[in-house]
Wavefront OBJ file of the C-alpha trace (Angstrom):
o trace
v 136.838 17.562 176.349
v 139.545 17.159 173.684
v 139.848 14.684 170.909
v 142.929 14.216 170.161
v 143.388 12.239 166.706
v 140.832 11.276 164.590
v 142.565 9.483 161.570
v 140.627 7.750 158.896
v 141.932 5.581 156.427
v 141.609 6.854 153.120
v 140.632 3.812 151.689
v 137.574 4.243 153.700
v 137.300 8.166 153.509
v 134.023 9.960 152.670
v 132.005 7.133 153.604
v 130.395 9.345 156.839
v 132.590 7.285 159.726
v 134.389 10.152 160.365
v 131.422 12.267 160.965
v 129.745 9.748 162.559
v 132.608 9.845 165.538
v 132.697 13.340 165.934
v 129.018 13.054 166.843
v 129.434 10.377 168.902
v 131.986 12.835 171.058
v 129.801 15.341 170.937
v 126.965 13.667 172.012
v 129.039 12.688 175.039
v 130.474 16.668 175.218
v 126.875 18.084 175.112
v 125.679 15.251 177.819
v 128.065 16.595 180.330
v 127.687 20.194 179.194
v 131.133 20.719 178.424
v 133.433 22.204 174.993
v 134.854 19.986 172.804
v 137.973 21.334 171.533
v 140.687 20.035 168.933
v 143.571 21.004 166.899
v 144.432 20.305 163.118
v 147.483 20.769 161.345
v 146.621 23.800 158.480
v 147.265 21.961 155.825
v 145.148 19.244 156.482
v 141.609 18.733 154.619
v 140.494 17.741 157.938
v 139.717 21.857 158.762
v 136.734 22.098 156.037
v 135.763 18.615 157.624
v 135.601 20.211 161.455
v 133.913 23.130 160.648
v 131.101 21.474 158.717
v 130.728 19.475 161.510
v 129.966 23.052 163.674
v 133.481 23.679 165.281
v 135.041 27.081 164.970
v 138.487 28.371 164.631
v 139.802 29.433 167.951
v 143.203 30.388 167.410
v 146.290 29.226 164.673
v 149.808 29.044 164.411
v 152.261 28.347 161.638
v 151.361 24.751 161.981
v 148.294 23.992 163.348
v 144.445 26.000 163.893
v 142.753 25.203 167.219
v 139.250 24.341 166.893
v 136.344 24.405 169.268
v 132.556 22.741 169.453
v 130.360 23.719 172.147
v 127.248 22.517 173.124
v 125.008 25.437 173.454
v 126.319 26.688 170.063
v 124.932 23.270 168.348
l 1 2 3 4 5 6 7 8 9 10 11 12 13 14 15 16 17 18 19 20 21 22 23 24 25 26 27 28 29 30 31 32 33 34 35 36 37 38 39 40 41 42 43 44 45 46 47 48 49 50 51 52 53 54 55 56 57 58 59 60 61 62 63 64 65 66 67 68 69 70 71 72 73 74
């Protein structure tokens, strides 16, 4: 599985909706027994956010780090 964008306005940042998301998908990514995998450009705060939320680095350019949950790691 791959999420694609997650974008939260920052207004409403902090407030656990984010996190609550990401669970949601991988709720739905360990139910079918599959990776969840994502990407996040490396200046974004949004890397500290994935890996707190268990994801781990798989690879990075210049621009972006590729990032991957999976459910037997959880």
């Amino acid at each position: 599985m791959y999420l694609d964008q997650l974008c939260v306005s920052p207004a409403h940042q902090g407030g656990g909706a984010g996190r609550h998301i990401v669970r949601m998908v991988q709720d739905e990514a360990r139910a079918e027994g599959l990776p969840l995998r994502l990407m996040a450009l490396n200046v974004s705060r949004a890397n500290a956010f994935y890996v707190s939320c268990g994801f781990r680095a798989l690879s990075s350019d210049a621009l972006d780090t590729q990032y991957e949950w999976r459910p037997d790691a959880a």
